[in-house]
N, C-alpha and C positions, 0 to 999 in steps of 0.2 A: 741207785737213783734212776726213776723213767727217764728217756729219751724224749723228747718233744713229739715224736708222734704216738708213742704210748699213753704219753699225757692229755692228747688232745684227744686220742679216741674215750679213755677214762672218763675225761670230762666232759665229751659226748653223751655215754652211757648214763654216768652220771642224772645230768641234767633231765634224761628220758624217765630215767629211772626214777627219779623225784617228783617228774610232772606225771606221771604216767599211776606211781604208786599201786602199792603198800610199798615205800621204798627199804625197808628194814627189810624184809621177805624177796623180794626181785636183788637185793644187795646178795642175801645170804644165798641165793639160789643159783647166781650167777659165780658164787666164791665156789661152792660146789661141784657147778659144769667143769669150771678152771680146774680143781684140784683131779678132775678126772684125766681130763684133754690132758696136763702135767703127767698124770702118773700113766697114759695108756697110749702107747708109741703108736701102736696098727689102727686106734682109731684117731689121732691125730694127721697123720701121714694120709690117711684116706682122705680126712675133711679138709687135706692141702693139697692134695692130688691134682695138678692143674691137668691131667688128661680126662678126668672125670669133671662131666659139665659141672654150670656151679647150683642148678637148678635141681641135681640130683643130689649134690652135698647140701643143699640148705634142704632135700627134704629130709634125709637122715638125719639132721636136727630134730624138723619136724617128730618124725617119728620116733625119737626117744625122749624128747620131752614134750609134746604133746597131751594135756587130759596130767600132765606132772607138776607143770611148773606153771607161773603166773605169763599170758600170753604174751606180756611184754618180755619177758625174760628171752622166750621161745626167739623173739623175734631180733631181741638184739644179737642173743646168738648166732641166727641165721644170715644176719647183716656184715656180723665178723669175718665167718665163713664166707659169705659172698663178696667181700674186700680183701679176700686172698690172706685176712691177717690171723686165720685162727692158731696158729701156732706163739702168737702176740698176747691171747688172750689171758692167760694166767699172768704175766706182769701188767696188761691192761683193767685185770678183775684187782689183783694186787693195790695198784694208783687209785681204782674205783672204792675201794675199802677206806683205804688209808683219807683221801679226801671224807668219804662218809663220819669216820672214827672224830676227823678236824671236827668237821660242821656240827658235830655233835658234844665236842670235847670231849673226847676219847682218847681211849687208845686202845688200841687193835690187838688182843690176846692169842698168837695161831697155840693154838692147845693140840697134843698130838696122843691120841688114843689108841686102843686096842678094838674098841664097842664104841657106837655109839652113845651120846648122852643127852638124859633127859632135857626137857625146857626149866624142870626143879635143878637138876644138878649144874647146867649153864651157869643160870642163876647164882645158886653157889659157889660153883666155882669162880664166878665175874667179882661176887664180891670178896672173897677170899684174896683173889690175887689185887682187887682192890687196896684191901689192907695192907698187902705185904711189899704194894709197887707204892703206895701213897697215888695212887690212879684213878680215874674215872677208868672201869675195862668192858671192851666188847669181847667176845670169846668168840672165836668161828675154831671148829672144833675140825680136822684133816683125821679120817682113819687111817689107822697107822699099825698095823698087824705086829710091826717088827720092835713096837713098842711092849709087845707082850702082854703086861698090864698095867694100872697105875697110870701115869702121864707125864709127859713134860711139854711146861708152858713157855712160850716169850714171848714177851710183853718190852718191845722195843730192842734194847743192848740185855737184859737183864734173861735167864735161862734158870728156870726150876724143873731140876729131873729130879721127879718122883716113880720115874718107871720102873718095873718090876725086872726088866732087863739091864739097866744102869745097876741097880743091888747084885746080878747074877753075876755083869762083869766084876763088879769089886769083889766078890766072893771067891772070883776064880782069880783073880788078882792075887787076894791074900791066900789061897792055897800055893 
């Protein structure tokens, strides 16, 4: 469960993000930055680094998402980092989802890959786990190397490994 200032920065972004629009796109782009800042210690550590002004961490935003991402994304980003809270972000983009998923009647599929996937295969997959959750599903899709191949989805409490590495554990299991 967020925190009350996790919450209220979510529902900051949120709100930006909806007025500002495409909010499906600035949602999904912002899930993205998070899963990076999440998984990349030296660059989060930098973009918190209070010895380093905040003007030169919000331009290294700039500069890796600039000409990438929708300018509002760039900019909430750079907002976070300059509130001291980017190590906040990934459960701030987390609340930012989860509200989106509500508003829309959803629910929030994190899918865990090896590759990227198509906007057909999303698709597919959203409705697939659709049927199988009795769900309305969003799919925001985290690469995931160590997934091997295949995936595995969750969709709330509920967990389907279909990855290629969960078969290799059982395999070496039953040797």
């Amino acid at each position: 469960m967020a925190d009350d200032r996790t919450t209220a920065y979510a529902e900051a972004l949120f709100a930006v993000a909806r007025a500002e629009g495409p909010l499906a796109e600035i949602e999904d782009e912002l899930f993205r930055v998070a899963q990076v800042v999440r998984g990349n210690d030296e660059l989060r550590d930098s973009l918190a680094d209070p010895h380093v002004p905040v003007a030169t961490r919000q331009q290294v935003i700039v500069d890796l998402l600039g000409g990438k991402a929708q300018p509002t994304t760039t900019s909430l980003v750079s907002m976070v980092v300059g509130t001291g809270r980017i190590r906040d972000l990934p459960a701030i983009v987390d609340e930012l989802v989860a509200m989106a998923a509500r508003e829309a009647n959803k629910e929030v599929a994190e899918v865990r890959s090896a590759i990227a996937l198509t906007d057909d295969q999303k698709t597919r997959l959203a409705e697939a786990l659709g049927r199988a959750t009795g769900k309305s599903v969003e799919v925001k899709v985290i690469l995931d190397p160590s997934v091997k191949g295949g995936l595995v989805a969750q969709v709330g409490d509920t967990v389907i490994d279909g990855s290629v590495r969960r078969r290799l554990d059982q395999l070496k299991h039953a040797l």
